[in-house]
ROZATI-164929 format. One record per residue: x, y, z of N, C-alpha, C in turn. Coordinates in steps of 0.05 Angstrom, whole numbers, padded with zeros to 5 digits, always signed. Layout:
// ROZATI-164929
XYZXYZXYZ
...
END
This chain:
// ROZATI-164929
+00383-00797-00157+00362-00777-00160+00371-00750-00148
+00361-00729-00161+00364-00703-00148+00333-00700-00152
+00333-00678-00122+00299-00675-00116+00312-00641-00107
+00286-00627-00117+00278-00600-00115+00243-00594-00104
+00240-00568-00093+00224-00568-00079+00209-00556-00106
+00186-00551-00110+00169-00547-00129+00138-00538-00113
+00121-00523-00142+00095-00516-00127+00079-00548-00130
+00066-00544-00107+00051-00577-00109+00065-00599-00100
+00083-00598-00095+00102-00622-00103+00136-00623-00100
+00149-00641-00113+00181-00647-00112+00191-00655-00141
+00204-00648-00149+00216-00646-00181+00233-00661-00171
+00238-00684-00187+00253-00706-00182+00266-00711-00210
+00290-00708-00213+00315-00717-00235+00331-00736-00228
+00319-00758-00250+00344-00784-00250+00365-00779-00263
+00389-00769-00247+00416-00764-00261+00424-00790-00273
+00417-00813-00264+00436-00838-00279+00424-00836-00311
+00419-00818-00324+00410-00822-00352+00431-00807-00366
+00437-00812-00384+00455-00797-00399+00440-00768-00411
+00422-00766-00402+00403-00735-00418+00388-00729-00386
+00394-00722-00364+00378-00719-00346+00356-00702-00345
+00360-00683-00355+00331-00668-00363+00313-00682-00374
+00314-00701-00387+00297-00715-00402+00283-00735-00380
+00297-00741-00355+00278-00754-00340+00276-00738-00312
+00262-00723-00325+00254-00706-00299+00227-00701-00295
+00213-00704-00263+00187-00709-00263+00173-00687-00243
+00153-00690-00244+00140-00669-00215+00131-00687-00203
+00123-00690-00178+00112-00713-00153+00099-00691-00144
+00070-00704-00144+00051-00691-00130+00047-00704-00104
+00057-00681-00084+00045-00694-00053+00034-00681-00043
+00008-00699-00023-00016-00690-00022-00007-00694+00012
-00020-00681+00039-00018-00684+00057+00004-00711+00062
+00017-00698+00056+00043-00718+00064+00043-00738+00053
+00038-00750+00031+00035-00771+00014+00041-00760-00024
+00063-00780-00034+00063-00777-00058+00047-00780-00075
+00025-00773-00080+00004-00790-00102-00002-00791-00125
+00018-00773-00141+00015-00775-00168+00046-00766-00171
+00052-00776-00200+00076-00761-00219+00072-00766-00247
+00090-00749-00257+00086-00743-00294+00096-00765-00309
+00112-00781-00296+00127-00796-00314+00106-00820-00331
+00115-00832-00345+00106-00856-00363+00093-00877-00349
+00108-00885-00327+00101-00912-00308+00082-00901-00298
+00080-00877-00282+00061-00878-00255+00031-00878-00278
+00032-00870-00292+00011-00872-00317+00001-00896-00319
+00020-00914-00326+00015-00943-00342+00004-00965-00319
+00020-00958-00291+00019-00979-00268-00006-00979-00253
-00010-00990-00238-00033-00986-00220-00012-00978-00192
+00010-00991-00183+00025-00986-00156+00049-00962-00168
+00062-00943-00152+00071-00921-00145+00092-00922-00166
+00100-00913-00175+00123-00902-00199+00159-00907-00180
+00176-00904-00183+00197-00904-00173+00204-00876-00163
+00198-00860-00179+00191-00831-00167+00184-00824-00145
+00154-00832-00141+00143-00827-00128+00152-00849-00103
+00163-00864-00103+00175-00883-00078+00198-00863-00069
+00222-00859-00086+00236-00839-00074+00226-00814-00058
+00211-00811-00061+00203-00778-00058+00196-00792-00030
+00173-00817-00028+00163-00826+00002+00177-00837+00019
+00207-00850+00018+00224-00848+00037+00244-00832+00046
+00239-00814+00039+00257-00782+00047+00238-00764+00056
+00231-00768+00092+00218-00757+00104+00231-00726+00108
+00255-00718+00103+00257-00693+00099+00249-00672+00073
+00242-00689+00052+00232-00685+00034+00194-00673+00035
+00183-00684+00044+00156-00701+00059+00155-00668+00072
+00170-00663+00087+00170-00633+00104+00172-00619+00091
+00186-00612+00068+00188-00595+00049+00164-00585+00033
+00162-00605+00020+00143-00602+00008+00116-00600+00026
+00116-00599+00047+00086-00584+00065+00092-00563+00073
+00116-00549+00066+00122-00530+00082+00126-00498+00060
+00107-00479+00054+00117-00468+00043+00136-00436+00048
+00147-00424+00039+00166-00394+00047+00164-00382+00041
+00154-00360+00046+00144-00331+00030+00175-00315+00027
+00174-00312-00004+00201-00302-00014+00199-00265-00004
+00184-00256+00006+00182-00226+00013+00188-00220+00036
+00210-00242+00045+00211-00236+00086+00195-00239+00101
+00163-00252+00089+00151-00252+00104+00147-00280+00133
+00135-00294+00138+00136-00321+00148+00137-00346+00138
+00142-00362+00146+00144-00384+00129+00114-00399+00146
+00102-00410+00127+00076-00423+00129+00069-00446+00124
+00066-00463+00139+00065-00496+00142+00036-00503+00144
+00030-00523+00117-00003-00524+00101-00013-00541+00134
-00002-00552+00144-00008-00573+00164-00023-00559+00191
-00014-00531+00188-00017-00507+00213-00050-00501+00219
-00061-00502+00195-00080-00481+00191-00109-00497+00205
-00120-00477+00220-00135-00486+00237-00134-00510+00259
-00101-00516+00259-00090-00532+00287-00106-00517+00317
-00108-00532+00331-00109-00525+00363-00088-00547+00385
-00080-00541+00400-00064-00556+00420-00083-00579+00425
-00106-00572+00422-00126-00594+00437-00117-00622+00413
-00117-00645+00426-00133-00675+00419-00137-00694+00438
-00137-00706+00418-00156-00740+00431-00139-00754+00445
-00106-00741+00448-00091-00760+00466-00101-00777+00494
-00113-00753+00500-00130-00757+00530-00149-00787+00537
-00161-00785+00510-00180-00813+00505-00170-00837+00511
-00141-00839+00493-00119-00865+00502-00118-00882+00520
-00122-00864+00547-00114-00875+00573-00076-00873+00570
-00073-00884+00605-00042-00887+00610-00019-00860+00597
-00028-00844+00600-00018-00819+00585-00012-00825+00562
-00010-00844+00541-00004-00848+00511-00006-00827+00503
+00008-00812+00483+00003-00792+00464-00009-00802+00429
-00015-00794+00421-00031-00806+00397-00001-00807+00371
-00001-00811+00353+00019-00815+00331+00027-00784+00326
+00006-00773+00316+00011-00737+00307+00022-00733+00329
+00016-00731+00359+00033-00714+00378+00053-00713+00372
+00061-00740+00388+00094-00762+00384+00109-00745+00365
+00099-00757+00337+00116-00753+00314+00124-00720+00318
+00104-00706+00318+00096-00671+00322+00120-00662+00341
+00126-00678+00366+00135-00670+00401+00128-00654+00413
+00101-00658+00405+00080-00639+00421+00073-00649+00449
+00077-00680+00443+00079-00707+00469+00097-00720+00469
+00110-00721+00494+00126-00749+00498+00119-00777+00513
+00132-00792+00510+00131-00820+00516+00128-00818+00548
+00109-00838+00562+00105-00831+00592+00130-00850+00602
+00142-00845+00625+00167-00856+00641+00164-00880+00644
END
């Protein structure tokens, strides 16, 4: 597969075809989740297209596509940002635990 960043989404081309344009899809991801694509299967199936599985184990991918870049020099703007505060519920936990978002985020680390 080759994957490109796209609006909405990740343009995903299966080079193993002898016509690769011809299998080329858009993957819609939604807060960090793939949940739709154009192709034939994700249509027909009730579970996730092959597309859309590639696209969800390439967590650098996953960032991309939440992340968009203003082509005018301006900032680059991450959909995930908007209306963040430092504050959460880590506190609630007990034992200093940080919650999953921190962690993953490294907004928190692991207590000693």
């Amino acid at each position: 597969f080759e994957f490109e960043c796209c609006e909405g989404g990740i343009r995903v081309r299966n080079c193993s075809h002898a016509e690769p344009a011809e299998h080329e899809y858009h993957v819609t991801v939604d807060d960090g989740v793939p949940v739709a694509c154009e192709c034939p299967a994700d249509a027909k199936y009730s579970s996730a297209c092959k597309h859309r599985v590639a696209v969800a184990i390439r967590t650098p991918l996953l960032d991309a596509a939440a992340t968009q870049a203003v082509a005018d020099g301006g900032t680059v703007v991450s959909d995930g940002d908007a209306g963040e505060s430092d504050e959460c519920d880590c506190a609630d936990l007990g034992d200093g635990f940080p919650c999953w978002e921190c962690y993953r985020t490294g907004k928190r680390t692991l207590p000693e």
